[in-house]
One Martini backbone bead per residue (centre of mass of N, CA, C, O) as a GRO file, in nm:
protein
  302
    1UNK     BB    1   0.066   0.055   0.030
    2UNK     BB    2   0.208   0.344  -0.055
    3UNK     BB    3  -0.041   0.549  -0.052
    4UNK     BB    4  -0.110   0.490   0.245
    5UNK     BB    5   0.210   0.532   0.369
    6UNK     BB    6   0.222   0.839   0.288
    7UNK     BB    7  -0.044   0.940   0.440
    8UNK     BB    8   0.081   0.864   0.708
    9UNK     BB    9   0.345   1.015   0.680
   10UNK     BB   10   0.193   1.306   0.691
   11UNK     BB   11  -0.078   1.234   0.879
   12UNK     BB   12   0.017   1.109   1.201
   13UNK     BB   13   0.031   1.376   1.396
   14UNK     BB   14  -0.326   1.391   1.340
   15UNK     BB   15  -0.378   1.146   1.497
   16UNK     BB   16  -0.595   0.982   1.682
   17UNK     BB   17  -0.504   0.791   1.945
   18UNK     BB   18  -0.684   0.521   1.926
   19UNK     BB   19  -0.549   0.451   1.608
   20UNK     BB   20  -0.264   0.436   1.713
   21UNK     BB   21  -0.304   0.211   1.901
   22UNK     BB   22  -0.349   0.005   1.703
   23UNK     BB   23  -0.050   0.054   1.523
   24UNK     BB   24   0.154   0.051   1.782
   25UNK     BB   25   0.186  -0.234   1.925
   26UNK     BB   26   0.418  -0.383   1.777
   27UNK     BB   27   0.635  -0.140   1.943
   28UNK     BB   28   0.502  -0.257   2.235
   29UNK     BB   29   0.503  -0.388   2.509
   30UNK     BB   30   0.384  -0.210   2.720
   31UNK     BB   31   0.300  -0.032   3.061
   32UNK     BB   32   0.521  -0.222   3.186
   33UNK     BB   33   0.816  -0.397   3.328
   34UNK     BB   34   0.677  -0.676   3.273
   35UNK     BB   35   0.636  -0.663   2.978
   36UNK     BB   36   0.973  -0.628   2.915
   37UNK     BB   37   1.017  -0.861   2.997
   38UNK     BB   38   0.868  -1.096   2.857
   39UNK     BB   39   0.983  -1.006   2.577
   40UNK     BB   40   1.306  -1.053   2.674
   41UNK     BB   41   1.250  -1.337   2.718
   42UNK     BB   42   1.164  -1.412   2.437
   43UNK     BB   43   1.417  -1.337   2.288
   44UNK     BB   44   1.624  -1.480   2.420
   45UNK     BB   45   1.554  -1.737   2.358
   46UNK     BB   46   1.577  -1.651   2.004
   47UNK     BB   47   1.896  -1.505   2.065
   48UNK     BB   48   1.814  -1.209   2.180
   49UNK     BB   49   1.893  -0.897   2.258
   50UNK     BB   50   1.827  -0.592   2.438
   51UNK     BB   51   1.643  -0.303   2.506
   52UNK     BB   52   1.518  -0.060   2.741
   53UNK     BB   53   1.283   0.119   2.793
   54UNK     BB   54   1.124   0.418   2.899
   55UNK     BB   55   0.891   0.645   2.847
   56UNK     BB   56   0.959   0.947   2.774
   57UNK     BB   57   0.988   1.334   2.758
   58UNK     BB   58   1.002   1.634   2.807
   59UNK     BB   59   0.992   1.756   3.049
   60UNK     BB   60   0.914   2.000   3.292
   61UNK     BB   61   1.021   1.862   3.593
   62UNK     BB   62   1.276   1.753   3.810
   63UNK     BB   63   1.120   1.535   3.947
   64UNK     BB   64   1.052   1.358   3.692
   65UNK     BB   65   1.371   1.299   3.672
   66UNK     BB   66   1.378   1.139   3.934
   67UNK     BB   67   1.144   0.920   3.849
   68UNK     BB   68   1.341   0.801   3.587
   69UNK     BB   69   1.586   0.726   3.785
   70UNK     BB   70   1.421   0.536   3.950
   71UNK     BB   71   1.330   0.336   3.695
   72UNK     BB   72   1.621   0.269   3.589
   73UNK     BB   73   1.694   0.115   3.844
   74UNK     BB   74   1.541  -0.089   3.836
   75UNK     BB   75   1.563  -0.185   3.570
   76UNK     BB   76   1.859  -0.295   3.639
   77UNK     BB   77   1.756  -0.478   3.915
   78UNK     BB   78   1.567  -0.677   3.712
   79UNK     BB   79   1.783  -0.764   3.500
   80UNK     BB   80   1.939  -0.938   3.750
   81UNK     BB   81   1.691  -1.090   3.867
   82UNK     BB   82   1.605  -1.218   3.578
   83UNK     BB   83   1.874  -1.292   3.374
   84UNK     BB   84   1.902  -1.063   3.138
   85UNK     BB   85   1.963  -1.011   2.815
   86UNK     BB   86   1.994  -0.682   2.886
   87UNK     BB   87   1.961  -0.314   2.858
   88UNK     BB   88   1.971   0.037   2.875
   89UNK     BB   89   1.752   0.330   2.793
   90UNK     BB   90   1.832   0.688   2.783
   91UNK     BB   91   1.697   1.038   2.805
   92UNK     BB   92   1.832   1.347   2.875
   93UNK     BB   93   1.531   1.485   2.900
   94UNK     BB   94   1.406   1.261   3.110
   95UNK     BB   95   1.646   1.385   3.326
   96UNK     BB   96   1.638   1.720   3.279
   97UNK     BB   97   1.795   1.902   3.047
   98UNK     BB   98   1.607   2.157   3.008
   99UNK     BB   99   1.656   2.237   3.312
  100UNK     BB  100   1.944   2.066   3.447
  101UNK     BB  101   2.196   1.972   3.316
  102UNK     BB  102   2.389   1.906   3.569
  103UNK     BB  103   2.132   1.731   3.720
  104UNK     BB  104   2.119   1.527   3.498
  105UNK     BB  105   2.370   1.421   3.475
  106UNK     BB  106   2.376   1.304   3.818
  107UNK     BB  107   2.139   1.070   3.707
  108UNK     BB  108   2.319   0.932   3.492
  109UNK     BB  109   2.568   0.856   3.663
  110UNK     BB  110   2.387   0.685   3.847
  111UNK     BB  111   2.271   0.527   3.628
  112UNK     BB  112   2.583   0.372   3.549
  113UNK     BB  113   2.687   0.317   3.798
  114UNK     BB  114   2.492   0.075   3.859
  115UNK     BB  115   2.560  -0.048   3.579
  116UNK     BB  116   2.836  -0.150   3.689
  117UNK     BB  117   2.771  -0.312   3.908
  118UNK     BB  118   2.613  -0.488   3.727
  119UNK     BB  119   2.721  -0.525   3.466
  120UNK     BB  120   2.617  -0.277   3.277
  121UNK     BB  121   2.447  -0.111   3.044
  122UNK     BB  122   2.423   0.228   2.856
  123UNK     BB  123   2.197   0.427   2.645
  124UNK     BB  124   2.249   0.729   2.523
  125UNK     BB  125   2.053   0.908   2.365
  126UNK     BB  126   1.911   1.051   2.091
  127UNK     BB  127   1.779   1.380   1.993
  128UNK     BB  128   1.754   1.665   1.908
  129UNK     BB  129   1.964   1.923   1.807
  130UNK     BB  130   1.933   2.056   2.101
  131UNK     BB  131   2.075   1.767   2.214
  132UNK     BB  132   2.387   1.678   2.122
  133UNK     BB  133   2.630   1.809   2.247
  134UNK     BB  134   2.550   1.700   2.537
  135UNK     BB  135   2.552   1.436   2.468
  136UNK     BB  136   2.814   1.389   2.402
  137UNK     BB  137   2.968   1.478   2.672
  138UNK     BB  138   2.867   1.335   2.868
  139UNK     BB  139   3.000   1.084   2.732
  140UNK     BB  140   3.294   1.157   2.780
  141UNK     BB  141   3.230   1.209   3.138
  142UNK     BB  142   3.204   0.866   3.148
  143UNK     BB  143   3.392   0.667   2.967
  144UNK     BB  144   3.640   0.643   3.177
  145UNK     BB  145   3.490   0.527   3.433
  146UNK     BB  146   3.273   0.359   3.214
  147UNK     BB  147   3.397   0.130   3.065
  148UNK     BB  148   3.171  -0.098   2.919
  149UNK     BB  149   2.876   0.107   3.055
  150UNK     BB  150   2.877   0.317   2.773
  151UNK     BB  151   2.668   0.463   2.532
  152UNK     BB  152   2.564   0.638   2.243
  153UNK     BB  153   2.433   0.818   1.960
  154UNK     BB  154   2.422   0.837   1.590
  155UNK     BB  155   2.354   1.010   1.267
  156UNK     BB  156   2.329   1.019   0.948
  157UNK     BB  157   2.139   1.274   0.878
  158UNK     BB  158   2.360   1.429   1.020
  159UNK     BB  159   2.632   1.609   0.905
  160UNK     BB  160   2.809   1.604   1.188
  161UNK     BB  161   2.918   1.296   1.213
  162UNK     BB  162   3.195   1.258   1.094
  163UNK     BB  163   3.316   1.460   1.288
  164UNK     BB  164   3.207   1.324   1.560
  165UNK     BB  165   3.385   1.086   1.490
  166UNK     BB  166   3.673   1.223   1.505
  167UNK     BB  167   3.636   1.349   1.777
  168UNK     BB  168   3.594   1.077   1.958
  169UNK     BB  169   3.902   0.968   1.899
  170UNK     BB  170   4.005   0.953   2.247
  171UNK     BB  171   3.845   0.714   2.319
  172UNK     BB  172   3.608   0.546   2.431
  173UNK     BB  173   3.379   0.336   2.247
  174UNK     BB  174   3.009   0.338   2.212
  175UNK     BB  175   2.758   0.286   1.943
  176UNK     BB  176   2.514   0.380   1.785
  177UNK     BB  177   2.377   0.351   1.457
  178UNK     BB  178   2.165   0.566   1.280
  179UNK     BB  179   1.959   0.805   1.109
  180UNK     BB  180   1.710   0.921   1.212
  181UNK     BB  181   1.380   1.095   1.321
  182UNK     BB  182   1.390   1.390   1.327
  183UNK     BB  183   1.319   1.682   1.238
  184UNK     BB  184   1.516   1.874   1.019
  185UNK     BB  185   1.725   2.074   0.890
  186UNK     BB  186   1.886   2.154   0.610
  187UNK     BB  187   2.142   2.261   0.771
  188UNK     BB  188   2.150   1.967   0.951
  189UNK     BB  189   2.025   1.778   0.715
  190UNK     BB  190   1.998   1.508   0.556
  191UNK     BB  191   1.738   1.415   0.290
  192UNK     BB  192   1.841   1.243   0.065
  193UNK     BB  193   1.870   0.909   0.113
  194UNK     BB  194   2.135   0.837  -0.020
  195UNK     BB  195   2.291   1.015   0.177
  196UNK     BB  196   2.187   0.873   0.437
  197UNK     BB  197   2.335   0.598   0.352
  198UNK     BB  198   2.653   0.695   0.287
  199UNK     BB  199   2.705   0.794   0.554
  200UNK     BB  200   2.654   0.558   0.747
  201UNK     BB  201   2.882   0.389   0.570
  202UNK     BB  202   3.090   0.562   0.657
  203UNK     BB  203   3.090   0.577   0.934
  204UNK     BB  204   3.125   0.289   0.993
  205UNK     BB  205   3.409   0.280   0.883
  206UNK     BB  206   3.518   0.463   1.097
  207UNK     BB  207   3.466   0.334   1.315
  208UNK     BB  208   3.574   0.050   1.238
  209UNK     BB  209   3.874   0.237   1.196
  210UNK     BB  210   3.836   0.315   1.526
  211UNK     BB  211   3.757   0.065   1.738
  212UNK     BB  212   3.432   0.087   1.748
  213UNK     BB  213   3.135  -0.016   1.906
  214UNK     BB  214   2.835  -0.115   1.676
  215UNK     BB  215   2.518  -0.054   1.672
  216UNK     BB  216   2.354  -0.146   1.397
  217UNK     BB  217   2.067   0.058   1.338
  218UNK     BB  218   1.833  -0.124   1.137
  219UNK     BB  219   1.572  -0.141   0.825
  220UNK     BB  220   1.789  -0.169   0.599
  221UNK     BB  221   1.888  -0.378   0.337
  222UNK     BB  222   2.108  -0.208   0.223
  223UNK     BB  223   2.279  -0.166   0.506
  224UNK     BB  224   2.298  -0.464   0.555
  225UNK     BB  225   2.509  -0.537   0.392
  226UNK     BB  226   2.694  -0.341   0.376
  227UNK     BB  227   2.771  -0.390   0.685
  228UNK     BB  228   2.845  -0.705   0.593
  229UNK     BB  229   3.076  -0.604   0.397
  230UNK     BB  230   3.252  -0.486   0.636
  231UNK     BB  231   3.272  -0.723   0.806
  232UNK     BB  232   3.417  -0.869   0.608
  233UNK     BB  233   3.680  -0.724   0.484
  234UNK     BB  234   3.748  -0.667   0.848
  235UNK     BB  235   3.725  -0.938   0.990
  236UNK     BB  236   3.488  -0.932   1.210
  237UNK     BB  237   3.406  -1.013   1.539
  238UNK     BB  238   3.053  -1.073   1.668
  239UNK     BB  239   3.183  -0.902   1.931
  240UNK     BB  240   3.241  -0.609   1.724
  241UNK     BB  241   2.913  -0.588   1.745
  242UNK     BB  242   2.583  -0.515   1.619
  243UNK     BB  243   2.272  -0.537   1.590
  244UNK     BB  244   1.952  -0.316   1.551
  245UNK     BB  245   1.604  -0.347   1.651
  246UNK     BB  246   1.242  -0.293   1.623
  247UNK     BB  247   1.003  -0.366   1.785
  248UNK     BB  248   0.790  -0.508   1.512
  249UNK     BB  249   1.020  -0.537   1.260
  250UNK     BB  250   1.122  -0.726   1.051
  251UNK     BB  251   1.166  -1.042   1.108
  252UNK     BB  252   1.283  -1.151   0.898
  253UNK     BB  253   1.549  -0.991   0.902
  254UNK     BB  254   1.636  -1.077   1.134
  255UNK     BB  255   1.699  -1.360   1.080
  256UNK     BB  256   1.934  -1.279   0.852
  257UNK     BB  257   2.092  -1.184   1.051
  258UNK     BB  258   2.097  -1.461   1.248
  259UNK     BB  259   2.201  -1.649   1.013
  260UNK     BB  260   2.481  -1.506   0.946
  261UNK     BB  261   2.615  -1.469   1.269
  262UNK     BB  262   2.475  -1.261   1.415
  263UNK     BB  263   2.405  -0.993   1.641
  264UNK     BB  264   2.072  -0.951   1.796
  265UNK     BB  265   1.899  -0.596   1.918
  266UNK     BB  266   1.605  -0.525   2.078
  267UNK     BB  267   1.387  -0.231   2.121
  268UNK     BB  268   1.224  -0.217   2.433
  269UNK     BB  269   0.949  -0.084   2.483
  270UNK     BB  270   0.760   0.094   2.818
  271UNK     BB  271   0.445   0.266   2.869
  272UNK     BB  272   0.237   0.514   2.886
  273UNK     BB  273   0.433   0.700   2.688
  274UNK     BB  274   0.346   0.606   2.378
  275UNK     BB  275   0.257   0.848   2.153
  276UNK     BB  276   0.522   1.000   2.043
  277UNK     BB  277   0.695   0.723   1.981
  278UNK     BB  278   0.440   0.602   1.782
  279UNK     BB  279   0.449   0.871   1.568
  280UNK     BB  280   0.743   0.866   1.458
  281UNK     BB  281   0.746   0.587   1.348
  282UNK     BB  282   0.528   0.606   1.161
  283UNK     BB  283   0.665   0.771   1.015
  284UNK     BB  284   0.890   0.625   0.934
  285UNK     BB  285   0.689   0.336   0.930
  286UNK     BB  286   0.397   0.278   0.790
  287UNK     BB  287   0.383  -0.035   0.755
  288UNK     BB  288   0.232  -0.103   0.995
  289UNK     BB  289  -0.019   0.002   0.967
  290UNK     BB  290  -0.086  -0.169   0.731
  291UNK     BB  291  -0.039  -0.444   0.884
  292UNK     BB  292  -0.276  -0.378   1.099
  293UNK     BB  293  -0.512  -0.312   0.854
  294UNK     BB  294  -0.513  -0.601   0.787
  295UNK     BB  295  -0.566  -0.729   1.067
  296UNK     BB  296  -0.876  -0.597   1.073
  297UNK     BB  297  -0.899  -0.699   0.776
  298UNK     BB  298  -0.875  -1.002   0.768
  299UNK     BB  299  -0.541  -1.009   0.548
  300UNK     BB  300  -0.417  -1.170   0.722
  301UNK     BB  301  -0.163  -1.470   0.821
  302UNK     BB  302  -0.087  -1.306   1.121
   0.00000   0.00000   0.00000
């Protein structure tokens, strides 16, 4: 339904709650961290690690980014408890960047520190151009106390990645590599398909020739040749890469990642606040969309 997937593409921010919650199923695992286990825990069987997210964004008052400092802290702690593989990902603006940078830095540290101790790892997430500086800086000020338990995410539409990549290159690295889905100018974003796919592909290649472990996060199967033939031509092993998914999306890739004999980690989203999260995804990948309407008009055969 390419007709279809443009229509959700062009106004899905105003399509009204109760739609959107029918078509964004399968990008959530549920409203608790108990879903979000249950969730991990079958992925796991599966051979797949997870990443946990706690769903909400851009808060207004900084005791809830205390509040999401606590909920994160739990999820770690959730996550050692019921011996999942399966790490944290947490956003700037969630824990107060843009009400008290400082502040906001203070809950990040506590929750890599205990991720730390728990021998698990965090990934500080990245959000729109308005906090890319403050989120790399971040990412700076904990990587060598905190080596092999914080890592970052860098994007390809953004012209400015290929410079944070060389400019990154003085300490331990650890990133996602994804495309980026934040509506942005194009004096700092890459619009046509082909540059944003050129960038990822090279800055792929500039990290993992400057030895930085990558989870590189697409559902483009263009995407994934590319960095299958990188992966191949530098002889990299296993460990020293990850392929990274989005829950509900292109499960066939999944299995073609995984059956290449490559790692592959599900991004399980789950909480209350799950509406800007499902119209940003729907609007990147309005697919969704289609096959939900397909399940609603019993068209589909899954």
């Amino acid at each position: 339904m390419p007709l279809f997937n443009y229509a959700v593409s062009k106004t899905i921010m105003h399509v009204p709650k109760p739609i959107v919650s029918h078509f964004a199923k399968g990008y959530i695992a549920g409203p608790a961290l108990a879903d979000a286990v249950r969730v991990s825990r079958e992925l796991n069987q599966q051979g797949m690690m997870t990443t946990i997210d706690i769903l909400g964004e851009f808060i207004t008052r900084f005791d809830q980014a205390v509040g999401f400092k606590d909920d994160a802290l739990g999820i770690l702690r959730t996550i050692a408890a019921e011996e999942l593989n399966a790490n944290l990902s947490i956003k700037p603006t969630q824990m107060g960047l843009l009400l008290d940078k400082e502040g906001c830095f203070g809950l990040i540290h506590e929750i890599v520190s205990e991720a730390a101790a728990l021998n698990n790892f965090v990934r500080i997430d990245m959000e729109d151009i308005t906090t890319t500086d403050d989120t790399l800086n971040f990412f700076r000020r904990l990587r060598e106390d905190f080596r092999g338990h914080v890592g970052t995410v860098l994007q390809s539409y953004l012209r400015r990645t290929p410079f944070d990549v060389a400019d990154l290159n003085d300490g331990y690295q650890n990133y996602r590599l994804c495309k980026g889905i934040y509506v942005e100018p194009r004096t700092h974003a890459w619009k046509h398909p082909a540059a944003i796919n050129r960038n990822f592909t090279e800055s792929l290649q500039l990290l993992f020739e400057q030895g930085a472990y990558v989870g590189i996060a697409t559902h483009d199967e263009l995407l994934v040749f590319e960095a299958m033939n990188l992966i191949r031509k530098m002889g990299l092993k296993p460990d020293q890469y990850e392929f990274q998914m989005l829950l509900g999306v292109d499960e066939e890739l999944r299995e073609v990642i995984l059956g290449a004999g490559n790692r592959l980690r599900i991004y399980v989203p789950f909480g209350q606040d799950w509406l800007p999260y499902s119209k940003r995804r729907l609007k990147e990948n309005p697919s969704i969309a289609s096959h939900a309407l397909k399940q609603m008009l019993g068209l589909s055969k899954h």
